[in-house]
MMTF fields as JSON, N, C-alpha, C and O atoms, coordinates in Angstrom:
{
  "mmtfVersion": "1.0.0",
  "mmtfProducer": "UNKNOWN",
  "numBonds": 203,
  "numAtoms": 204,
  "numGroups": 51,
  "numChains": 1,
  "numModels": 1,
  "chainsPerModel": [1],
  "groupsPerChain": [51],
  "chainIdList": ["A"],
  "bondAtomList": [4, 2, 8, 6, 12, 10, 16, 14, 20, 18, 24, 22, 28, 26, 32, 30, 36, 34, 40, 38, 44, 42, 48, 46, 52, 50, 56, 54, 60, 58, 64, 62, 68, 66, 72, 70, 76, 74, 80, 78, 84, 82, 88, 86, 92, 90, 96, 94, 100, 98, 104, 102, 108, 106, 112, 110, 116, 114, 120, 118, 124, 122, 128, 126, 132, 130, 136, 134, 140, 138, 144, 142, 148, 146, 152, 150, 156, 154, 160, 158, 164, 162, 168, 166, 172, 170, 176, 174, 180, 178, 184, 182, 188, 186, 192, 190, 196, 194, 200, 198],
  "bondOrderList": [1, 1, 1, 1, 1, 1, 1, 1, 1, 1, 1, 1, 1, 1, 1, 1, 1, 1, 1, 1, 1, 1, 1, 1, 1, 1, 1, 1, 1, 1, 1, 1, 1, 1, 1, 1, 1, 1, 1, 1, 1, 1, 1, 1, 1, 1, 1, 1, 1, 1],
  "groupList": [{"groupName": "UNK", "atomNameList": ["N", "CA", "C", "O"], "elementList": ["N", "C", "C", "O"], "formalChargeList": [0, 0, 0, 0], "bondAtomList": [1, 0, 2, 1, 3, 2], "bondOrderList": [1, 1, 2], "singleLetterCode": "X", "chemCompType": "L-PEPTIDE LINKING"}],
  "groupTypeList": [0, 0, 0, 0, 0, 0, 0, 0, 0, 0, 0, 0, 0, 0, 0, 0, 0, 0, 0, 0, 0, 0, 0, 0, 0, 0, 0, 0, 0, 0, 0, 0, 0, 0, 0, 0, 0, 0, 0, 0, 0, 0, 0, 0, 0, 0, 0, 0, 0, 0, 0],
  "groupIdList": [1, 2, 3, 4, 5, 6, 7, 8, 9, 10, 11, 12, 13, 14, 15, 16, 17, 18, 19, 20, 21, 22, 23, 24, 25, 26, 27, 28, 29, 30, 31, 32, 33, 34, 35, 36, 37, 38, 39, 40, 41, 42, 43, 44, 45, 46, 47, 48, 49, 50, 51],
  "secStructList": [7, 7, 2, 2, 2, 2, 2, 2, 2, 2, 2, 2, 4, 4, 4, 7, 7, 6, 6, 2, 2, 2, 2, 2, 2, 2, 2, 6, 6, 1, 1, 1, 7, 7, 6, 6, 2, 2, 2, 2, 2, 2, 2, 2, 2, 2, 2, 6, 7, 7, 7],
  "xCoordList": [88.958, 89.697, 89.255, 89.411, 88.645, 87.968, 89.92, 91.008, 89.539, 90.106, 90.582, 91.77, 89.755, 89.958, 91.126, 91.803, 91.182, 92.115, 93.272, 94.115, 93.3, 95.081, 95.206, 95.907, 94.886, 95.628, 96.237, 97.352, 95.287, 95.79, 96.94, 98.028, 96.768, 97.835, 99.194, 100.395, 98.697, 100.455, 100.404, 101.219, 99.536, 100.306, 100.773, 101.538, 100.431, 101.277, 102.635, 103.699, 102.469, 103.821, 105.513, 106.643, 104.626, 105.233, 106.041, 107.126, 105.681, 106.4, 107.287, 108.126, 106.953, 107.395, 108.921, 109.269, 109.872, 110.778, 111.109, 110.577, 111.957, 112.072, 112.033, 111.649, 112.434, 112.556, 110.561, 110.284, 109.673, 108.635, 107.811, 106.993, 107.955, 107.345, 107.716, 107.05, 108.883, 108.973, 108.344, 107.846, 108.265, 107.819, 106.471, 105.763, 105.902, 104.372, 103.5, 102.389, 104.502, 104.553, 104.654, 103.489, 105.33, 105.793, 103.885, 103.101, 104.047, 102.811, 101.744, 101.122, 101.307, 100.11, 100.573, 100.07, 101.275, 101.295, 100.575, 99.831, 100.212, 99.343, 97.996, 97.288, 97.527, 96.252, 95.251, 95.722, 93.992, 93.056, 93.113, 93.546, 92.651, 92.993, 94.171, 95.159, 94.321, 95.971, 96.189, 97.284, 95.384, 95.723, 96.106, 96.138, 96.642, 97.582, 98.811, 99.803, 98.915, 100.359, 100.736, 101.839, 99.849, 100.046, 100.872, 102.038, 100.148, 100.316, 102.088, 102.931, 102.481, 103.417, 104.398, 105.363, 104.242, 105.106, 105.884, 107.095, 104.71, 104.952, 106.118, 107.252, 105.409, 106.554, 108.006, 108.988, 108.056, 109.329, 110.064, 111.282, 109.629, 109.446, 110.77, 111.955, 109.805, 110.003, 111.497, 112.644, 111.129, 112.642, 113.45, 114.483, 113.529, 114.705, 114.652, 115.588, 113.489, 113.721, 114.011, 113.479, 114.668, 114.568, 113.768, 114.009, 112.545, 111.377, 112.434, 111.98],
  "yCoordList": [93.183, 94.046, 95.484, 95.957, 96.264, 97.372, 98.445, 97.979, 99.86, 100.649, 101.114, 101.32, 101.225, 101.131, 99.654, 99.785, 98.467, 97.361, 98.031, 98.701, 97.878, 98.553, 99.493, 98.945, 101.049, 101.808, 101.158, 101.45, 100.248, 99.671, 99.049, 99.405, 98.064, 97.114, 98.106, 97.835, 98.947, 99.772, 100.567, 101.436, 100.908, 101.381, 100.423, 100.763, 99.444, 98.177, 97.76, 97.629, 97.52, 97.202, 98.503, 98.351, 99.534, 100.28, 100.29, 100.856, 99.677, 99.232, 98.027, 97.742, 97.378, 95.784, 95.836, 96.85, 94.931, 94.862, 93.937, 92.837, 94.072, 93.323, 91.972, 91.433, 91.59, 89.942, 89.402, 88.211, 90.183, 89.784, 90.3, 89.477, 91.17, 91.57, 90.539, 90.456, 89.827, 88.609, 87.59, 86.892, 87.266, 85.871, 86.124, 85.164, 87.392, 87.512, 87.095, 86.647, 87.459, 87.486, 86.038, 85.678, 85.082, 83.823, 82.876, 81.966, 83.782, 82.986, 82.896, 81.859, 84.754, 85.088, 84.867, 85.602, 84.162, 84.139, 83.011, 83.076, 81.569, 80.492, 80.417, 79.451, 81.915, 82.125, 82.672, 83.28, 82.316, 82.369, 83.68, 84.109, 84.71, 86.148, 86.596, 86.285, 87.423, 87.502, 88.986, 89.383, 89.771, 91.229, 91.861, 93.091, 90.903, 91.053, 90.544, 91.188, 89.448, 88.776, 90.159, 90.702, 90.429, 91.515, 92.774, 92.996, 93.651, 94.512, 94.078, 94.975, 92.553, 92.693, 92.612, 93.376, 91.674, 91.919, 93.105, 93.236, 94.115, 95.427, 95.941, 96.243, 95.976, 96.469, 95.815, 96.439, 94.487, 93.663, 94.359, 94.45, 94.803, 95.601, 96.987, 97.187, 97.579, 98.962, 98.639, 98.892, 98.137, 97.583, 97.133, 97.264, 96.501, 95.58, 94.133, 93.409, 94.059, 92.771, 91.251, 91.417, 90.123, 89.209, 88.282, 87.861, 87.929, 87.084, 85.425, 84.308],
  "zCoordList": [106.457, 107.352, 107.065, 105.939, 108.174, 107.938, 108.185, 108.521, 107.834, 107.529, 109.083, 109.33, 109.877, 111.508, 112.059, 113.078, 111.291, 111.843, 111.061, 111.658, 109.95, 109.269, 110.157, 111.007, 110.699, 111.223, 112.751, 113.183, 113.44, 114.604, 114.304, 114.758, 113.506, 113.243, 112.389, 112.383, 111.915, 111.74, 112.361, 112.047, 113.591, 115.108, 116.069, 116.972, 115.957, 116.699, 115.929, 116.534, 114.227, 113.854, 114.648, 115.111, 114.344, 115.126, 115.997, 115.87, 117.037, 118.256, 118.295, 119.15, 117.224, 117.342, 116.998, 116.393, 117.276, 117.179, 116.064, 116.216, 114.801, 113.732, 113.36, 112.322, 114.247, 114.965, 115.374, 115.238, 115.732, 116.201, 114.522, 114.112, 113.913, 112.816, 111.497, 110.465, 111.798, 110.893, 111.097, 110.213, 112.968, 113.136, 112.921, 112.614, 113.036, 112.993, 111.231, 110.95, 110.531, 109.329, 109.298, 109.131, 109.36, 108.812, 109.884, 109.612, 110.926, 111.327, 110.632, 110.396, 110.022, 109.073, 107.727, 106.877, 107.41, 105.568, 105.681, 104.703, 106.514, 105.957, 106.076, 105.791, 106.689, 107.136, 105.669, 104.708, 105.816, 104.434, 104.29, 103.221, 105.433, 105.089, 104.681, 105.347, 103.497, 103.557, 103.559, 103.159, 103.916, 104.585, 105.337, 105.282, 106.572, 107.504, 107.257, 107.597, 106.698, 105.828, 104.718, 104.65, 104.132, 103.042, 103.805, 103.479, 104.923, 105.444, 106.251, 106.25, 106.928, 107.337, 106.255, 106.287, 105.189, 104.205, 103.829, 103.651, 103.731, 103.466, 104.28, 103.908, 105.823, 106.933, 106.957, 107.357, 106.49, 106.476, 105.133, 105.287, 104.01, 102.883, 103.236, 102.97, 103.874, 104.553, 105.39, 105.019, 106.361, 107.183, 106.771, 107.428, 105.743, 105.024, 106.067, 106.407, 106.339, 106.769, 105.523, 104.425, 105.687, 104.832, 105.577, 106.708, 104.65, 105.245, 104.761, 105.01]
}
C-alpha cells in the first residue's frame, strides 16, 4: 500500500458512517494484506467503535 492509497482511504473513512467503517473492517481483517484492516482498526480506535 503506497503512501498515495492511505491518504485516499482516510479521506474516504472520513465520510463513512460508523456502522459501514466496522462492516468494512470485519470484511478486511481476513484478507492477506492487513494494512487496510490495520488502518480501519485504527479509525474504529479513534471513534470508539467496538469491533
Amino acid at each position: 500500500m503506497t503512501d498515495d492509497d492511505v491518504l485516499a482511504l482516510e479521506r474516504e473513512l472520513a465520510t463513512m458512517a460508523d456502522d459501514d467503517v466496522r462492516r468494512a473492517y470485519r470484511d478486511a481483517e481476513g484478507m492477506p494484506d492487513r494494512d487496510v484492516a490495520d488502518l480501519l482498526a485504527g479509525e474504529c480506535e479513534r471513534r470508539g467503535i467496538e469491533l
